[in-house]
C-alpha positions as CSV (number, residue, x, y, z in Angstrom):
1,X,0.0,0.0,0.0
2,X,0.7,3.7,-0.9
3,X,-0.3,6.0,1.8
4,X,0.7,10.0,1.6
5,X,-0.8,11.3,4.2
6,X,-0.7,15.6,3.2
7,X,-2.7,18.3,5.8
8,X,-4.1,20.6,3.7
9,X,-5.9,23.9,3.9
10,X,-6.1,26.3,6.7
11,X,-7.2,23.9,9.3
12,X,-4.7,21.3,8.6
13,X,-6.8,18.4,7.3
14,X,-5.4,15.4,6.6
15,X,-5.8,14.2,3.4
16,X,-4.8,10.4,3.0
17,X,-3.6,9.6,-0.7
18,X,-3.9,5.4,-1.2
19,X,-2.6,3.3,-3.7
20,X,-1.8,-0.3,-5.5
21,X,1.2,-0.7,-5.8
22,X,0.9,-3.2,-8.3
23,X,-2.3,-1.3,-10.4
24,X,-1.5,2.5,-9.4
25,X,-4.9,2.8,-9.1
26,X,-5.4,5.2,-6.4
27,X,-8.5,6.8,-3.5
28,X,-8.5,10.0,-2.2
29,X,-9.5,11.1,1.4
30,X,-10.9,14.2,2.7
31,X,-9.5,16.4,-0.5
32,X,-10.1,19.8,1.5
33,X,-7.6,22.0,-0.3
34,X,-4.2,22.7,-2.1
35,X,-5.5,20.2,-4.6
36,X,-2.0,21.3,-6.9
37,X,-0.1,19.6,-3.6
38,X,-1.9,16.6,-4.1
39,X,-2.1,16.1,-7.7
40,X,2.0,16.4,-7.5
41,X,2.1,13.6,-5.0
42,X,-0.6,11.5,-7.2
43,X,1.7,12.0,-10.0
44,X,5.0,11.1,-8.6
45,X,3.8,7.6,-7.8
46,X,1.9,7.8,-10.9
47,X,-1.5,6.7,-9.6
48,X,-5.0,6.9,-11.2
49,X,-7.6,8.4,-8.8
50,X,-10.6,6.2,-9.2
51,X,-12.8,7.5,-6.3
52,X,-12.8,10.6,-3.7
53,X,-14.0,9.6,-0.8
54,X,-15.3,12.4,1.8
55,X,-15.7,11.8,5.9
56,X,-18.3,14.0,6.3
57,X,-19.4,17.3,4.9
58,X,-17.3,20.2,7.0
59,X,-15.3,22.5,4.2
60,X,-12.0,21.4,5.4
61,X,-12.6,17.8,4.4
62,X,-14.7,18.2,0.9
63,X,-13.6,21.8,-0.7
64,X,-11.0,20.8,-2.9
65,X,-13.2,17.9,-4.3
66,X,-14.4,19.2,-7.1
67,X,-11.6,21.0,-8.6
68,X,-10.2,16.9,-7.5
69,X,-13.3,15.6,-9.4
70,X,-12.3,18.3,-12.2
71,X,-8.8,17.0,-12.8
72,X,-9.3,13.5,-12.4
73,X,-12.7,12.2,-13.7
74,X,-13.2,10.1,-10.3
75,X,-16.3,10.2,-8.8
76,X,-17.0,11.6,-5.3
77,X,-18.5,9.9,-2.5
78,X,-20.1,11.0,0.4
79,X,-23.1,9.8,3.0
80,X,-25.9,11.3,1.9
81,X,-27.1,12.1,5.5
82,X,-24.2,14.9,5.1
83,X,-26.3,16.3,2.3
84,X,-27.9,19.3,4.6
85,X,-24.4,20.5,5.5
86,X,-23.3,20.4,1.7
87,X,-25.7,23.0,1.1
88,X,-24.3,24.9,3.7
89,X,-20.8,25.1,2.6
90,X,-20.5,29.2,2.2
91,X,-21.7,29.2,5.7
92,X,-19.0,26.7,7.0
93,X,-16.6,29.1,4.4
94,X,-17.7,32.4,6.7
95,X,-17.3,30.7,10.2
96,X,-13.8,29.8,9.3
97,X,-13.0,32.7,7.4
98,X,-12.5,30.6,4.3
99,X,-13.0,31.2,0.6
100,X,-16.6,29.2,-0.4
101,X,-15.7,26.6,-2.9
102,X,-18.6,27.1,-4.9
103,X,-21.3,24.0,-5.1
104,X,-20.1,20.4,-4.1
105,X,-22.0,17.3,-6.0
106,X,-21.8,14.1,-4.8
107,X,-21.8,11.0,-7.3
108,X,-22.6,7.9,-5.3
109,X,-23.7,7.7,-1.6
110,X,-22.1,5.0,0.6
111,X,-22.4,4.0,3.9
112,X,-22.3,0.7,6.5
113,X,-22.0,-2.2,4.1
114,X,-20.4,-0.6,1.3
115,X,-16.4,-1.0,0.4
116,X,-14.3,1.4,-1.1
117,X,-11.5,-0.2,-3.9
118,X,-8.5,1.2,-5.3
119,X,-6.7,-1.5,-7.1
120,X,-6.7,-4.9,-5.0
121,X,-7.0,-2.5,-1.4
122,X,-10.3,-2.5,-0.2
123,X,-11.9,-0.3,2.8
124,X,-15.2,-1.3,4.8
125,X,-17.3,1.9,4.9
126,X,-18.3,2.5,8.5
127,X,-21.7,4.7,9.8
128,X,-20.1,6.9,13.1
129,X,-22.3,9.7,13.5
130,X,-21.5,12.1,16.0
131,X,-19.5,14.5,14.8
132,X,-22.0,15.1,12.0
133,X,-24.7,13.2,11.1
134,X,-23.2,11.5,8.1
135,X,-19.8,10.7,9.3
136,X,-18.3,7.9,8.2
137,X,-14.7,6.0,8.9
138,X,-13.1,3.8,6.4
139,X,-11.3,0.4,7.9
140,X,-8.7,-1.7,5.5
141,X,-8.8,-4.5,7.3
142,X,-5.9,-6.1,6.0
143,X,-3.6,-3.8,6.5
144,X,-5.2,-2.5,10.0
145,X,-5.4,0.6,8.9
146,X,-8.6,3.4,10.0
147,X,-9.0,6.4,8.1
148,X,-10.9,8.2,10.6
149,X,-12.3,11.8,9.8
150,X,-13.5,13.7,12.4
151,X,-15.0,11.0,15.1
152,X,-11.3,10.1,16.6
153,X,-7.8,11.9,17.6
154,X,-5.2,11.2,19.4
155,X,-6.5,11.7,23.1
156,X,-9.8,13.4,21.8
157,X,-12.8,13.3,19.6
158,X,-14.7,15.1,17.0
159,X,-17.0,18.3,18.4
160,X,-20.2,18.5,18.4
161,X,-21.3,21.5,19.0
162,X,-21.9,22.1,15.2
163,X,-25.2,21.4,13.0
164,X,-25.5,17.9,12.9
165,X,-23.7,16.9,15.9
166,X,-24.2,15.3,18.8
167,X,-22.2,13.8,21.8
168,X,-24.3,10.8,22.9
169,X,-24.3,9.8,18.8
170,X,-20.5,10.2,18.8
171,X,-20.2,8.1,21.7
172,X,-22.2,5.4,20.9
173,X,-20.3,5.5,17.5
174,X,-16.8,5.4,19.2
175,X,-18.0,2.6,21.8
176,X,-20.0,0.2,19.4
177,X,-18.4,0.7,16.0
178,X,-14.5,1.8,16.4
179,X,-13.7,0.4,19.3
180,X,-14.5,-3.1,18.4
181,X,-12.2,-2.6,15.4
182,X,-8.3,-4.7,16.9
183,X,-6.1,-2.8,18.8
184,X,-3.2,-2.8,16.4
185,X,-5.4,-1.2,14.1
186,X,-3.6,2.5,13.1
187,X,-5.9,5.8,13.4
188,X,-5.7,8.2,11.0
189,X,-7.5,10.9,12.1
190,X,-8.6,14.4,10.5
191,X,-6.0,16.6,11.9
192,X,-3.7,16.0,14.1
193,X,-1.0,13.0,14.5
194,X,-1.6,9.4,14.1
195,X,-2.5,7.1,16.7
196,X,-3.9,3.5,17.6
197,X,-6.9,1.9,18.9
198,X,-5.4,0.2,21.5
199,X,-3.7,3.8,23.1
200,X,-7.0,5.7,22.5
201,X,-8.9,3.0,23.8
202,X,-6.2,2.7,27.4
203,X,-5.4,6.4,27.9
204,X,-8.3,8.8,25.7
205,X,-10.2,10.9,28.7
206,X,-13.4,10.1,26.4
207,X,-13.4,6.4,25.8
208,X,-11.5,5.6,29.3
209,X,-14.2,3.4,31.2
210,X,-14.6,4.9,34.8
């Protein structure tokens, strides 16, 4: 496996390039800016982009997907419970104090039970609302791998004091969902560094049991 991770934007959102290394076919994650940054990475491992795959709909994580979508042909994918805050993107672009990217469109909708394939890796699409109400994680289970978005840091979580979120979701979402994932399985969260189930799960103030 290929895996750039680049933070991009204002905000520092990671965006996780993956690749065969055998096919060069290639996913995107969380394309929230500097799109010229990542194309350049994209091209000196000479991957193919055959999806863009959003977290959830905050402008860090989906603004640079169309001009993505633009230069690459792949389609982007995106829970469609995320669809309200889509809309809302020159808002998000004022409470940040970012430039509005204009109108996103999603292609596909995935979700729980969907995978995501670049070549012969292949990611389970998992449902964690909390953080917003579409949030979603992607697991690659053979290489125990999480890209997380916005539901888990190192030694935090996602807010939730935003549209869409809400604390007792994101729980439940951390509690049933990611932390039955192994704990050898590597966190890549949204900003910030990288991490593992098994620390967040022994020493995160949220997920510690009492």
């Amino acid at each position: 496996m290929i895996h750039e991770i680049l933070p991009v934007g204002p905000l520092r959102c990671n965006c996780s390039m993956i690749g065969d290394e055998g096919t060069r076919e290639a996913m995107v994650i969380d394309p929230g800016d500097d799109i010229d940054d990542v194309l350049a990475i994209l091209g000196k491992h000479n991957l193919k982009v055959k999806q863009i795959v959003v977290t959830h709909a905050h402008i860090d994580h989906v603004g640079g997907a169309m001009k993505l979508r633009a230069a690459t042909g792949a389609p982007i994918l995106l829970n469609q419970n995320d669809l309200a805050l889509l809309k809302m993107l020159d808002v998000q672009a004022a409470w940040v104090g970012m430039a509005a990217p204009g109108q996103v469109e999603i292609d596909q909708s995935v979700g729980s039970a969907d995978t995501v394939q670049a070549g012969s890796l292949s990611a389970n699409v998992l449902d964690t609302p909390g953080h917003t109400e579409g949030s979603i994680c992607l697991y690659f289970p053979a290489e125990h791998k999480l890209i997380a978005g916005d539901t888990l840091f190192a030694g935090s979580i996602g807010r939730t004091d935003l549209p869409g979120g809400s604390f007792e979701k994101i729980i439940r979402s951390l509690h049933q969902t990611v932390l039955a994932l192994p704990d050898d399985t590597v966190v890549v969260p949204g900003h910030g560094p990288l991490t593992t189930i098994g620390e967040e799960r022994e020493s995160n103030p949220f997920l510690v049991k009492k």
